[in-house]
C-alpha positions in Angstrom: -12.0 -5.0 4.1 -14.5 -6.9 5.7 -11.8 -10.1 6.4 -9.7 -7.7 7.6 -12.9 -6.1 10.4 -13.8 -9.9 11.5 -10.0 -10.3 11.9 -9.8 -7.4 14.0 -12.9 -8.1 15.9 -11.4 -11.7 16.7 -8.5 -10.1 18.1 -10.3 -7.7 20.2 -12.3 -10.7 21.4 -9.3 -12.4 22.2 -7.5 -9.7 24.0 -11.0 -8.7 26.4 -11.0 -12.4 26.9 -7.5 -12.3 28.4 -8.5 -9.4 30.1 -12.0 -10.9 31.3 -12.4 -12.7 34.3 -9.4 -11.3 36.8 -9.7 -12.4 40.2 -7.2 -11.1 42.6 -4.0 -13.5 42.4 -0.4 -12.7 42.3 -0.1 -13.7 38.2 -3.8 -11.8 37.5 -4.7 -8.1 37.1 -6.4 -6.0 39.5 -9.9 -5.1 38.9 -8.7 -1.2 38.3 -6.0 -2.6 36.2 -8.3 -5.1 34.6 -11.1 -2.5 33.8 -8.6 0.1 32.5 -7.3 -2.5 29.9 -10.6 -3.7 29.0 -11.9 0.1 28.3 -8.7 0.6 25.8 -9.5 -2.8 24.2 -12.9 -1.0 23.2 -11.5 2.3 22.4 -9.8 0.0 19.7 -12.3 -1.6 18.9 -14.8 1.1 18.4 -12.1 2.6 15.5 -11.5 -0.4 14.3 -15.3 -1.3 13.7 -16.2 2.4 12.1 -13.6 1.7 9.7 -10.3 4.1 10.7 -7.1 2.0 11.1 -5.1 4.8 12.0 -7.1 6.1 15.3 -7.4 2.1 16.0 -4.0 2.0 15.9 -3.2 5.1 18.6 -5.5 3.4 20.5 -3.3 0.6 20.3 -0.2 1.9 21.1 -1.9 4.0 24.0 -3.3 0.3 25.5 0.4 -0.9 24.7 1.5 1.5 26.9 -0.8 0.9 29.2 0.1 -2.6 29.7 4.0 -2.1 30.0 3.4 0.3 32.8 1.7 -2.4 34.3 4.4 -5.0 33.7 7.2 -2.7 35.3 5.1 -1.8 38.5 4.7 -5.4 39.0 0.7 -4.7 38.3 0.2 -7.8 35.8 2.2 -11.0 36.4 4.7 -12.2 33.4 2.6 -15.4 32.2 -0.5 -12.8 32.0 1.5 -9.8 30.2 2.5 -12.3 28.2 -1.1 -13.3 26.9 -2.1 -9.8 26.8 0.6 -8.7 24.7 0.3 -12.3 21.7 -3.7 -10.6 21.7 -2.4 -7.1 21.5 0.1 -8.1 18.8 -2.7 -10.2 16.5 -4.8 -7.0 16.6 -1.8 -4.7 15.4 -1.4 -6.9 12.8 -4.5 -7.3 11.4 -5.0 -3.6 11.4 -2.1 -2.3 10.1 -2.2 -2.1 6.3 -0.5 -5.2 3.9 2.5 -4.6 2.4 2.1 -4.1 -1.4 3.6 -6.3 -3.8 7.3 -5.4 -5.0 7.1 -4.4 -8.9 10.8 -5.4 -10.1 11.2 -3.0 -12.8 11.3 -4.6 -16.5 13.9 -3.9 -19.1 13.4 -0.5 -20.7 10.9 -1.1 -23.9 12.5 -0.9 -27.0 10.5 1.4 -30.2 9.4 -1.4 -32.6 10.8 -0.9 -35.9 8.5 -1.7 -39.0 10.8 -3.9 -41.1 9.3 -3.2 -44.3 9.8 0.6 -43.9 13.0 2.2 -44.0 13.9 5.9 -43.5 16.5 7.0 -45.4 15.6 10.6 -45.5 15.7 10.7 -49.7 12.3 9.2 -50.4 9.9 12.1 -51.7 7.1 10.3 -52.4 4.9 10.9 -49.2 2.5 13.1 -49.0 4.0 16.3 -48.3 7.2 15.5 -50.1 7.5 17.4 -53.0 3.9 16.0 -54.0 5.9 13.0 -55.9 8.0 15.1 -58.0 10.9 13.4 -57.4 14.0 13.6 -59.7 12.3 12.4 -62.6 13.1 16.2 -64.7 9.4 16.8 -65.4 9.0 20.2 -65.0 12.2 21.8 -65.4 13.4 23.8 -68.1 10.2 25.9 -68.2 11.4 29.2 -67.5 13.3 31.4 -69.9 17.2 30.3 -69.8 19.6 28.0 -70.1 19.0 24.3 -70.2 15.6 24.4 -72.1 14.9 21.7 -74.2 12.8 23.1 -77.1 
């Protein structure tokens, strides 16, 4: 988070640098124009340094807008829109959030399978299973009846 505040604060340098230093000329800014910019470069700054992106970002897009209002008025010449807009581009950049990383789904995992046990639903020896009395005829025969081996 910090990387990404010094990158920001770069850009904003870079961008009130552009902005900086307009003296009336055909290709420059007016001083109106110049000072209107430069107070929307520190509204976007001032978001950006207390930490909220997203109000940095309006801020952006509200100097953005600024700036090609100038461009069609013929207020900012082409070689300085054009130097205004590579600074406000570097600060949208840095402030808007990375991209995160793709997960490609894996294959489907698979139960694991014990090799040494096998279920085939006849074993009564578990607990719980007939409590081992299993067909081993202990046990039967010892009511009054048929079958009694006496």
């Amino acid at each position: 988070m910090i990387r990404r505040l010094a990158a920001v604060g770069a850009g904003l340098v870079l961008c009130a640098a552009v902005l900086a230093g307009c003296t009336p000329a055909p290709s420059s800014l007016s001083p109106e124009l110049s000072s209107e910019l430069q107070r929307g470069v520190v509204a976007v700054a001032e978001s950006a340094s207390a930490g909220d992106a997203a109000t940095a970002l309006i801020r952006l897009d509200e100097l953005q807008q600024r700036l090609d209002a100038a461009v069609t008025a013929g207020a900012v010449g082409t070689q300085r829109a054009a130097s205004i807009q590579s600074a406000i581009d570097a600060v949208r950049s840095d402030l808007q959030p990375a991209p995160l990383p793709s997960v490609e789904p894996g294959p489907a995992p698979q139960p694991t399978v014990d090799p040494g046990v096998t279920d085939e639903g006849d074993d009564n020896s578990g607990p719980g299973n007939n409590n081992g009395n299993g067909d081993d005829d202990k046990g039967k025969g010892k009511g009054n009846g048929k079958g009694k081996d006496d």
